[in-house]
C-alpha positions, 0 to 999 in steps of 0.5 A: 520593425519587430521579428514578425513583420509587426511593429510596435505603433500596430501592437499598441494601437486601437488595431492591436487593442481590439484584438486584444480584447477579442482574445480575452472575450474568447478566453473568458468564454471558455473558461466559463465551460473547463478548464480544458476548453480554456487550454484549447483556446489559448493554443488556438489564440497563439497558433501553436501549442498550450499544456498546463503542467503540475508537478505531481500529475503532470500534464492537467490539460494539453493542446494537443495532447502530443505536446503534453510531454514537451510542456512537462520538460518545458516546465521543468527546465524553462532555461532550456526551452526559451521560446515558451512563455510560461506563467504560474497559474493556480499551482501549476504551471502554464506553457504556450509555444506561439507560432513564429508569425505570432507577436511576442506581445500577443502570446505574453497577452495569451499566457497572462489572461489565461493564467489569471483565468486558472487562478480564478477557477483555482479560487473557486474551486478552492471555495467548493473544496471544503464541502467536497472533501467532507462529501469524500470523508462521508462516502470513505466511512459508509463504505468502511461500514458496509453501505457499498449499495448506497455509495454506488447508488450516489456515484451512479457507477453500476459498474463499479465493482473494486476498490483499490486503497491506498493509506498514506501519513506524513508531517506534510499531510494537509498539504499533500492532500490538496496537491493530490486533490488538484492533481486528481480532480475527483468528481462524483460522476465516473470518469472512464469507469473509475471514481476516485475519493479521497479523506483525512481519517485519524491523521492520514490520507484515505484515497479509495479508488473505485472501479471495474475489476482493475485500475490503469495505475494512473492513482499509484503513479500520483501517489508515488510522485506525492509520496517523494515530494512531500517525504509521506509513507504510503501502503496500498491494498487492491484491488478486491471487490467493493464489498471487502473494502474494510479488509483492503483498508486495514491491510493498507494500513499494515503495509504502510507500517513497512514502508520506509524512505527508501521504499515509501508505497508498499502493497499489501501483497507484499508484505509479508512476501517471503523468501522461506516459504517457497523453500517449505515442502509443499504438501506437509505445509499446507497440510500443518497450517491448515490443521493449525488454523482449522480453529480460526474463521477467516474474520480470526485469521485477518485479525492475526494478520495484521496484528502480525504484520503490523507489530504491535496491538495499537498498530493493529488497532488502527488498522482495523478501526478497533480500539487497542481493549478490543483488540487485546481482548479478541487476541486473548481469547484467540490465544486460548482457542489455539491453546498457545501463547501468543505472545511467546516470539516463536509462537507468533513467527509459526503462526505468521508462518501458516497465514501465509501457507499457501491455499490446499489443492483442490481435492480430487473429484467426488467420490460419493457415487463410490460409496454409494456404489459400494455401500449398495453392493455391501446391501446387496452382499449382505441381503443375498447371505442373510448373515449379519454384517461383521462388526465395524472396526475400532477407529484409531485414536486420533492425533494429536492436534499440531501445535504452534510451539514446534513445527512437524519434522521435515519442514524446516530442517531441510538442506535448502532452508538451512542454506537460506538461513545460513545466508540470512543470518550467516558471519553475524558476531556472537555479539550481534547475534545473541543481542539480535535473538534476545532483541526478538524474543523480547517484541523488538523492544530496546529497554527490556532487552538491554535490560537481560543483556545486561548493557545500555540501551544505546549500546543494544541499538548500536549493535541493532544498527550494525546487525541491520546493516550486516543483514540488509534488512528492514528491521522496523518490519515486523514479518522481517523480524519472524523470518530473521527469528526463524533462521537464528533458530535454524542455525542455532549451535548454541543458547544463544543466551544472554549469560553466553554474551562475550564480556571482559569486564564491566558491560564490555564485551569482547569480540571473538 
């Protein structure tokens, strides 16, 4: 006699057999709607609780939905959960908690027809995949080319409107796309007013998240999880409206060129986030960046951007979807707009600096009514005198336009930016510093830099180690770099020359 009242002869016997059959009848027919009727079906069957648990996304599908987070910690930890049965299904991992009046041997019976049951749809959705993900691959590039018309048409959202991107790379690529592709389950239709597509582009991981203004964060959890699991870097832009998805695309792209493993999803708004110009005087920054970039139209300025963040023109290239000869080109011939050269390291950290000015103040109301007003009581002045108007006088010859090579006074040799330079950069070795500054002024490149220190390449990326290490700094970041440039300049004594580097003989260098 079994714990339940049953026994053994009645479980096994043409009774048990047809009951059997009638569970399995049940489940088929429910398979054959979803994936989440076939769940229901299952807790129904054994009178108690179903939830097919991913390890990426959590619970797929839950009956019911309060048992979601105990078939997730089931899941994780069976030791401690004895009394669910749990089988493999389809990648996941599917967990029944049967009532006590339940038979073992019927819930087993459950667990196993329903699990070969997920791996059947698993099959055949893996079948459908192919196509679905070229449909996504499609859908990505018309609305990098600017067809959102069409792509919204497609979908039948009217009321998407943003976009969110997220660009991710790895070695575990493949992989990490269909883990995500499950755990996601896009589709065409909209699901509570989002569409999520997802394509491999040039070697990384596209997913577009469309939607109405703003998204639940439900993608970037996923992408967080993804990002741990499969050991994947990952930058996101968004959510900007749909027609500015190729500018969200591009500046994913530069984000992610920031990520690290230990910080391995960046947004976009935060590169670049920096901790100096909070400290700038506020009416003379803007009033400077603004007069710098009045050359520049917006197209120019994005392209800067990511060039700068990025670090380099291939990088840059890749991220705007150029060639690295177009982007060359269009670099030079910004170079020659703002008249400076832009490969000069000082250059570069100014111009980071005024793209990240903040925006000028609306200006106050309009004063045309004044002049008007006082252009009509001068005709009025000059009609009742009958004399001639004086004549106008001579404007001052205008100003200098400002330059990127120097900043105006009073923007960075202020009390609080020295205090913030200081505590940058501050108690660095003479060593470390001069190897670090002259590492900068050479783009962060390790050879040509060795090369004017006059020391071997692993001697510089040792002190480059250290330097990291002292400054708390990721050093691989390219707007890091301008900001750590500007403060060796700010609380620079000295050259901070090769030929000053400490030196007992040899390429030794001596510590002071």
């Amino acid at each position: 006699m079994s714990s339940t009242g049953t026994t053994d002869h009645e479980a096994t016997g043409p009774r048990g057999a047809r009951h059997e059959r009638d569970a399995a009848d049940r489940l088929l027919r429910a398979a054959t709607r979803s994936g989440a009727h076939l769940i229901a079906e299952a807790a129904s069957l054994v009178q108690g609780w179903a939830v097919l648990a991913d390890p990426i996304a959590g619970a797929v599908y839950s009956t019911p939905a309060a048992a979601a987070a105990d078939g997730v910690h089931a899941a994780a930890a069976p030791r401690e959960h004895p009394h669910c049965t749990q089988r493999p299904a389809a990648g996941a991992v599917l967990v029944l908690a049967a009532a006590p009046t339940v038979p073992p041997g019927h819930a087993c019976h459950v667990a196993t027809t329903t699990a070969a049951l997920l791996e059947v749809r698993g099959q055949r959705a893996a079948e459908l995949r192919g196509e679905q993900m070229r449909l996504h691959t499609t859908l990505i590039r018309l609305l990098l080319a600017g067809h959102t018309a069409a792509v919204t048409e497609t979908l039948g959202g009217n009321r998407l409107t943003h976009v969110t991107v997220y660009r991710l790379s790895g070695v575990d690529l493949p992989t990490a796309h269909e883990v995500l592709w499950r755990a996601v389950r896009p589709s065409l239709a909209p699901y509570a007013d989002a569409v999520t597509l997802m394509g491999r582009r040039d070697g990384e991981l596209v997913v577009a998240e469309l939607h109405h203004g703003g998204d639940d964060g439900r993608i970037l959890r996923l992408v967080s999880r993804l990002s741990e699991r499969h050991h994947l870097l990952a930058g996101l832009a968004g959510p900007l409206p749909l027609a500015e998805m190729p500018t969200a695309h591009s500046d994913a792209a530069a984000a992610q060129h920031s990520a690290t493993p230990d910080r391995r999803v960046v947004p976009a708004d935060a590169v670049g986030a920096s901790r100096l110009t909070p400290l700038l005087p506020t009416a003379p920054y803007t009033r400077w960046a603004e007069s710098v970039l009045r050359p520049l139209s917006p197209a120019h300025q994005h392209l800067l951007l990511v060039w700068l963040r990025t670090g380099s023109k291939p990088r840059a290239a890749a991220a705007l979807g150029l060639s690295a000869g177009t982007v060359r080109t269009r670099i030079r011939d910004l170079s020659r707009l703002l008249g400076a050269d832009l490969e000069d390291a000082t250059v570069r950290a100014h111009l980071l600096l005024a793209l990240r000015a903040p925006a000028p103040a609306p200006a106050p109301g309009d004063d045309s009514d004044s002049d008007s007003d006082s252009d009509s009581d001068s005709s009025n002045t000059r009609s009742r005198s009958g004399s001639s108007p004086p004549d106008p006088p001579v404007p001052p010859d205008p100003p200098d336009p400002p330059r990127l090579e120097s900043l105006p006074d009073g923007l960075l040799d202020t009390e609080a930016v020295r205090t913030w330079a200081v505590g940058l950069v501050g108690g660095l070795e003479p060593h470390l510093r001069i190897a670090l500054a002259c590492w900068l002024r050479h783009h962060a490149r390790t050879a040509p830099a060795a090369a004017a220190l006059h020391v071997h390449r692993t001697t510089l990326a040792g002190w480059l180690t250290q330097c990291a290490e002292h400054l708390a700094r990721n050093l691989a970041d390219a707007t890091v770099r301008a900001e750590i440039h500007l403060a060796l300049k700010a609380t620079r004594t000295g050259p901070d020359d090769p030929a000053a580097l400490p030196r007992r003989g040899g390429r030794t260098y001596r510590r002071l």
